[in-house]
C-alpha positions as CSV (number, residue, x, y, z in Angstrom):
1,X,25.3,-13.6,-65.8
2,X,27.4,-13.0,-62.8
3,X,24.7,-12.8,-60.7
4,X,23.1,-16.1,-61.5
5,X,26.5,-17.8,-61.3
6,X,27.1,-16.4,-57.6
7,X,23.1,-17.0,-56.5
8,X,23.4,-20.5,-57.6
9,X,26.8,-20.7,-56.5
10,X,25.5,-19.6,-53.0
11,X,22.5,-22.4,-53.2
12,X,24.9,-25.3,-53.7
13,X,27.1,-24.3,-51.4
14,X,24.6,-23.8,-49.3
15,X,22.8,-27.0,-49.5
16,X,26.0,-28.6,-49.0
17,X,27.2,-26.8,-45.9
18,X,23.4,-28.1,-44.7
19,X,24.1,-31.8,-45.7
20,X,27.2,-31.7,-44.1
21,X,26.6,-30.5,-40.8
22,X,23.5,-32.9,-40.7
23,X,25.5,-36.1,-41.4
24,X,28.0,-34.6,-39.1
25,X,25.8,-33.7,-36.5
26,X,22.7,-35.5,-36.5
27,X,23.4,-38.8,-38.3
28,X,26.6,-40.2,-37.1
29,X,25.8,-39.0,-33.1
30,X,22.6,-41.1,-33.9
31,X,24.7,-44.4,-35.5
32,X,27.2,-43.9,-32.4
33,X,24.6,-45.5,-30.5
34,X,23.2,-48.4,-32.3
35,X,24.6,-51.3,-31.9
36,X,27.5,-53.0,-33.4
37,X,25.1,-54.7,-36.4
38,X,22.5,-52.1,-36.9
39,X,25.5,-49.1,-36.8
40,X,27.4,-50.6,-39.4
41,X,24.2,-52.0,-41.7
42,X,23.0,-48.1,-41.6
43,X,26.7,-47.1,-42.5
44,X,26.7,-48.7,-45.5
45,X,23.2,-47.8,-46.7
46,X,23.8,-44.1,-46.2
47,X,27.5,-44.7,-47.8
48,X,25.2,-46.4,-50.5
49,X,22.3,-43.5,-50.8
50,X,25.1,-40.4,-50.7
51,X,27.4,-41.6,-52.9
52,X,24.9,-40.1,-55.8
53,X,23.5,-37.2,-54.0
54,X,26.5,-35.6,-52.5
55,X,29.1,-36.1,-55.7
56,X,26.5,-33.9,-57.8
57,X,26.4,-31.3,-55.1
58,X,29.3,-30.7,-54.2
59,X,30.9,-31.0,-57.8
60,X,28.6,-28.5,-58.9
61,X,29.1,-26.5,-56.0
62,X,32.8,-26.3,-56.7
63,X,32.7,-25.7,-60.1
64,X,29.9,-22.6,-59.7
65,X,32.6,-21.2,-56.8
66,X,35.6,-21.5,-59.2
67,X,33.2,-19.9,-61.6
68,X,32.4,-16.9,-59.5
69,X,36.2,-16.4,-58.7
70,X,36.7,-16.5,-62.2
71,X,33.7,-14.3,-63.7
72,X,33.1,-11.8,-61.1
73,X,34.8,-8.5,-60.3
74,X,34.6,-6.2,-57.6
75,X,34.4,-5.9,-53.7
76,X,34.8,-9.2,-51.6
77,X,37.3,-10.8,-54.2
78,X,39.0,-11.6,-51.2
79,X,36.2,-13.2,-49.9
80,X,35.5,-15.0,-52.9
81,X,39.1,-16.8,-52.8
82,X,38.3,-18.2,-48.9
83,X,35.2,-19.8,-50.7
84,X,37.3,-21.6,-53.1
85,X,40.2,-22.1,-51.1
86,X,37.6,-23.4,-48.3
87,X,35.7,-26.0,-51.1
88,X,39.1,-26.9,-52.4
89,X,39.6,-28.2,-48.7
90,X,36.7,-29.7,-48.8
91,X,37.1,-31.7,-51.7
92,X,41.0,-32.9,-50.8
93,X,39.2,-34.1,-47.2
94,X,36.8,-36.1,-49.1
95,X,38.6,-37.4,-52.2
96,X,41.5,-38.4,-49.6
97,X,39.9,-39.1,-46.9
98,X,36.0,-39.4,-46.6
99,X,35.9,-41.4,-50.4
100,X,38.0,-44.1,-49.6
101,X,37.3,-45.3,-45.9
102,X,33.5,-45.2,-47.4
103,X,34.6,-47.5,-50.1
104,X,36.4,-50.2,-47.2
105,X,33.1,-49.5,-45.1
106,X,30.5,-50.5,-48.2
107,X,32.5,-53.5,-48.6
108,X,32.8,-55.1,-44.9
109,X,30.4,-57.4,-43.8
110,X,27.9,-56.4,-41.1
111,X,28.3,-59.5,-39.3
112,X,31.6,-60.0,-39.3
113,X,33.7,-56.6,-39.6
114,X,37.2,-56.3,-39.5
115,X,38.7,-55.8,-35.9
116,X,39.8,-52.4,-36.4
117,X,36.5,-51.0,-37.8
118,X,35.5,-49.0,-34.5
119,X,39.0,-47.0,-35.8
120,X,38.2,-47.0,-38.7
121,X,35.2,-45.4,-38.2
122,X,36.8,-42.9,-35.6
123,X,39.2,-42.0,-38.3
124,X,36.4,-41.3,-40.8
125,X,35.1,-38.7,-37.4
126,X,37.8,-36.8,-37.0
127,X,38.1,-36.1,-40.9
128,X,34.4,-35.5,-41.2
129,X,34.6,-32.7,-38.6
130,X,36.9,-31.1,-41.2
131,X,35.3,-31.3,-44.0
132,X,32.4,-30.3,-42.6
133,X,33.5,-27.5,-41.4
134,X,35.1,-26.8,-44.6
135,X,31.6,-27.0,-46.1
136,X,30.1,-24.5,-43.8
137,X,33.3,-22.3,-44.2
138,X,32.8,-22.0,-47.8
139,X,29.2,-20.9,-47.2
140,X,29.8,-18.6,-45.0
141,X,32.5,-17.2,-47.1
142,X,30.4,-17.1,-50.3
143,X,27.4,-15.9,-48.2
144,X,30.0,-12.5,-46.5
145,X,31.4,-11.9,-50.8
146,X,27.6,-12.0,-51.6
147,X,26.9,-8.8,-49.5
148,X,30.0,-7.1,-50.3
């Protein structure tokens, strides 16, 4: 049983480190440079299309980590608690952060934002760069207890 919790422990975590550092890396470099409009019309539908997706992930990632620190015994226990302490920050940065600036965002108007939104969005950056790394953290984490 152990096993299967940490293996699909180590898939979720994984698949959310991925999903992270893509949104991170790939999407929001690629928004930066569309302009004012189109930026924040794509914002909102990929605030829109992840809000499903990324909940379920990295809920179930969480819980399958907390499991694994709970359930399994042995070497890399101190591994195991940099995993969860590393999802725990992942979840504060989102639930804090992340969550409700893409709440504000899914309700602005594309053709008329607020005046601060370019800060806004800036803010969102420098949290996302967190909890992203957070994500891939945890992974890593969960990846080094796995081998132990």
């Amino acid at each position: 049983m152990s096993s299967v919790l940490q293996y699909a422990g180590l898939f979720l975590t994984g698949v959310l480190a991925g999903e992270e550092l893509i949104v991170r890396y790939g999407l929001h470099p690629a928004l930066s440079r569309l302009d004012e409009h189109a930026h924040l019309l794509a914002r909102q539908a990929l605030v829109r299309r992840l809000r499903v997706v990324v909940p379920i992930v990295m809920l179930l990632a969480a819980a399958l980590t907390a499991a694994v620190l709970v359930v399994v015994t042995g070497p890399g226990l101190a591994l195991r608690w940099a995993a969860a302490l590393a999802m725990a920050a992942f979840l504060l940065l989102s639930f804090l952060g992340t969550v409700p600036i893409n709440i504000q965002v899914d309700r602005w108007r594309a053709d008329a934002p607020p005046p601060d939104w370019e800060r806004v969005v800036r803010r969102w950056a420098r949290i996302d760069v967190l909890r992203s790394a957070a994500a891939a953290a945890a992974f890593l984490c969960a990846i080094l207890a796995q081998a132990r």
